[in-house]
N, C-alpha and C positions, 0 to 999 in steps of 0.2 A: 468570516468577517470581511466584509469589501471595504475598497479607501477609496474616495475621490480628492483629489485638492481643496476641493471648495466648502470640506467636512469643516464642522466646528471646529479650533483649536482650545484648549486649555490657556491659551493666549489673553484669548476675550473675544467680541465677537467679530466673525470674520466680512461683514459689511461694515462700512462706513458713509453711511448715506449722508453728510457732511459735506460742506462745499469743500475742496479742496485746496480755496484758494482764501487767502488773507487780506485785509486791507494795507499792512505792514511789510514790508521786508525784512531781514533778518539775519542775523551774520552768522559765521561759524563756530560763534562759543556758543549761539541759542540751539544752533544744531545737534552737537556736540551733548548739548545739557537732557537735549531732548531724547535723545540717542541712549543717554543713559540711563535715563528713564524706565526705560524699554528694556534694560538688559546688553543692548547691543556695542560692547565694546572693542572695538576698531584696533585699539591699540594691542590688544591680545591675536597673537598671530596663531593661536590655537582656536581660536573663539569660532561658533560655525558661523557669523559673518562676513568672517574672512575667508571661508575654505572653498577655492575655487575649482574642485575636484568633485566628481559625484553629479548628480542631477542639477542641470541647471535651476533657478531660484525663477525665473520669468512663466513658466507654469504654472506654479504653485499661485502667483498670484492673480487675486481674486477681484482688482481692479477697484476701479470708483467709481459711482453713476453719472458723476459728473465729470469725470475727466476726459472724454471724448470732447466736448466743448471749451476745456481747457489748450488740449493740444490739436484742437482745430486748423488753429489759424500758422500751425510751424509748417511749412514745405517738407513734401515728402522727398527719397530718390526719384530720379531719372522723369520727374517732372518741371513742367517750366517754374522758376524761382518766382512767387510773389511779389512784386516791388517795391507792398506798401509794411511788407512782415517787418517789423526790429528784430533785430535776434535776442533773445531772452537769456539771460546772465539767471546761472543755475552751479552747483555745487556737483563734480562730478567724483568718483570713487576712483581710488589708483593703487596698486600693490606694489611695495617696492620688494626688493629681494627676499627681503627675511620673513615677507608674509604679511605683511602689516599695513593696515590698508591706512591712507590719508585721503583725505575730502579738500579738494582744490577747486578752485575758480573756475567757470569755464563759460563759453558761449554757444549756445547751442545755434546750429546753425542748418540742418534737416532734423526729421524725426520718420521712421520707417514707421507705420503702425500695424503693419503685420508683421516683423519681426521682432515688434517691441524696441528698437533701437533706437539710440540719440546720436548723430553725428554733430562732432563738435570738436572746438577749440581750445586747449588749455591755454589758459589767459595770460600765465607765467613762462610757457616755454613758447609759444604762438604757434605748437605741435594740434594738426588736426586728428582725429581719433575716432573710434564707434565704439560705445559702451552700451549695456542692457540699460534699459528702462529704470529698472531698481538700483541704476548704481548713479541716478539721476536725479537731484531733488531742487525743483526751481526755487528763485528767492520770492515768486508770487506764490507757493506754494506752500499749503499747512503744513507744517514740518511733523506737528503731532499726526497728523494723518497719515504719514509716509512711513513714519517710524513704525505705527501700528499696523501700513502694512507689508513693512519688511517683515516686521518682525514674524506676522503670523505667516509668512509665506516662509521665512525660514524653518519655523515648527513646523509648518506642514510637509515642508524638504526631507526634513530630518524621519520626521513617524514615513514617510512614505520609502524613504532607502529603508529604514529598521524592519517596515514589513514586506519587503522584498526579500532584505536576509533571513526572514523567521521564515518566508516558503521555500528559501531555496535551502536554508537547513534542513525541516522535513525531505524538501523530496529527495534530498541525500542520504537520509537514515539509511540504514540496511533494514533490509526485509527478510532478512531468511530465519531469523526467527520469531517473526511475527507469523500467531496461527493462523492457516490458513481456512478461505471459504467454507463450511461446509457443506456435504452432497447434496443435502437436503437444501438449503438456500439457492445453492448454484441449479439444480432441479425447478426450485419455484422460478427464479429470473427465467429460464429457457421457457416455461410453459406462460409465462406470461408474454416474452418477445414474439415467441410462435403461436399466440393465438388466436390466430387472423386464419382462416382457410386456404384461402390461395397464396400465405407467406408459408406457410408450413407446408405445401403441396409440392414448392420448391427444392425443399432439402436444404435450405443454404448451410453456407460453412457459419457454425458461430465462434471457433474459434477465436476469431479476434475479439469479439463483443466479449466472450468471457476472460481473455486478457486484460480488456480496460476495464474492466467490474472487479476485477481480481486485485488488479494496479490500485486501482481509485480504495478498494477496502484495506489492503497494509497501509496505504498512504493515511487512510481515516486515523488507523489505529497508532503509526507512528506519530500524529499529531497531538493526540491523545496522553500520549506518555512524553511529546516536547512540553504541551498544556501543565502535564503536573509538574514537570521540574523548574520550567519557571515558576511556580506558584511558592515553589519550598523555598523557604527561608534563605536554608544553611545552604542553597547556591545562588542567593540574587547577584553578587559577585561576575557568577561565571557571563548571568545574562544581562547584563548590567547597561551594554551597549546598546542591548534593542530597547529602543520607545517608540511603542506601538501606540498607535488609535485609542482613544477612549473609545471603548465597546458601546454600541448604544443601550440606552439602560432598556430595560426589559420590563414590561409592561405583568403586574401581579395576575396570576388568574384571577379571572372572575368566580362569583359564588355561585351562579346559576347560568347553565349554557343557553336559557332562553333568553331570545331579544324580543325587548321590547316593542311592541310597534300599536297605535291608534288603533282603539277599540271601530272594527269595521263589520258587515255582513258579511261575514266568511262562504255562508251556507249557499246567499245567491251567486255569490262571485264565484264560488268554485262550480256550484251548476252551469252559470255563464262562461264559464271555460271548459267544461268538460264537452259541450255542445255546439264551442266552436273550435276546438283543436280536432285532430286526427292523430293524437299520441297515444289514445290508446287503444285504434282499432289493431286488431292482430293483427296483418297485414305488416303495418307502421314497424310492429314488436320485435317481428320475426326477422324484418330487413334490419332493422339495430343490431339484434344479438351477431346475425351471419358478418355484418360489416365488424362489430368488435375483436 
């Protein structure tokens, strides 16, 4: 199972081809309404909106197509200040002690776009500050758009820590008493690594090669038997933590291995290839097999 950030979530879907921008402004109880919407409540200092430990959230998301054209026109760092920019009044995220994040007033006043940043102003203490991208929601800005894409950048935070800890549980298993290779397998892998003439004329060491073969197969097998116990009931408890990826669904066999393809002249066309390739002079044959 691979994961990238930009996987589907169970969220909904993880574009938003929408403008991101509004004809209205908006205040903080429509934020807030919107917010909950979503799931995302602030006021829960357990909640994973608030948890500022673990993988940061500015990876996970998957961005807007239009929002390059949005924060166009804000001043980056350590270039010269535009003169005709306003600074844009935007709602910035703040954790007080206990964990608990509030949404405050603020003026944004640069924006990094390579590191996702807003440097800005909180409005109420006249305290300057740098906060991530996502803890940034302008008042020109869809608030539903933003919420949608916290939120799925937080699920996607979440399933992508869970499947970190589901590989680094395996590769912890112990191995000694998972059975080992047999002679016969470990026989066919050598005779196929050394099938080459002048690889085998060598002698090399394969011990290591049969190390990582040997490794890679307990590790198969330890996953195998992680697979069935999360599956069992009577411990979803134990594994209750990991929220992993939806799998991608798996495509039914087919009824019949042949494919389709437009009724064509087979008979001339394979004449006309067989009279202009050279694949199957022996010659051709004999240089194949010795390079394999």
């Amino acid at each position: 199972m691979a994961y990238s950030p930009g996987q589907h979530s169970p969220i909904g879907s993880p574009k938003f081809n929408g403008s991101p921008r509004i004809a209205s402004t908006f205040n903080l109880d429509d934020l807030m309404e919107v917010f909950a919407q979503w799931g995302l409540n602030f006021e829960d200092p357990q909640a994973e909106c608030n948890r500022m430990h673990g993988l940061p959230v500015e990876p996970f998301d998957i961005g807007n197509e239009a929002e390059d054209l949005f924060l166009a026109n804000i001043p980056q760092p350590g270039k010269p200040p535009n003169k005709s920019y306003r600074a844009l009044k935007a709602f910035g995220l703040i954790h007080d002690e206990d964990g608990v994040g509030h949404w405050r007033p603020v003026t944004v006043l640069q924006y990094d776009r390579y590191e996702k940043r807003c440097v800005l102003e909180w409005e109420d203490t006249k305290v300057k500050g740098v906060i991530p991208r996502m803890c940034c929601v302008f008042k020109r800005e869809n608030p539903m758009t933003f919420a949608a894409r916290l939120a799925t950048a937080l699920q996607a935070r979440k399933e992508a820590e869970s499947f970190l800890k589901y590989n680094l549980y395996i590769d912890n298993m112990p191995t000694d008493e998972v059975p080992p290779l047999e002679d016969e397998r470990i026989e066919v892998i050598l005779q196929g690594a050394l099938n080459v003439q002048r690889v085998a004329a060598r002698n090399p060491d394969t011990s290591a090669l049969l190390h990582e073969v040997v490794s890679d197969y307990a590790r198969t097998l330890n996953k195998i038997i992680f697979d069935q116990n999360m599956r069992d009931p009577n411990q979803r408890d134990v594994f209750a933590h990991l929220e992993l990826p939806v799998p991608p669904h798996k495509k039914p066999a087919p009824w019949s291995g042949v494919v389709n393809v437009p009724r064509y002249a087979f008979k001339e066309q394979f004449e006309s290839f067989a009279q202009a390739t050279h694949m199957g002079e022996p010659e051709v044959i004999r240089a194949l097999v010795k390079v394999r």
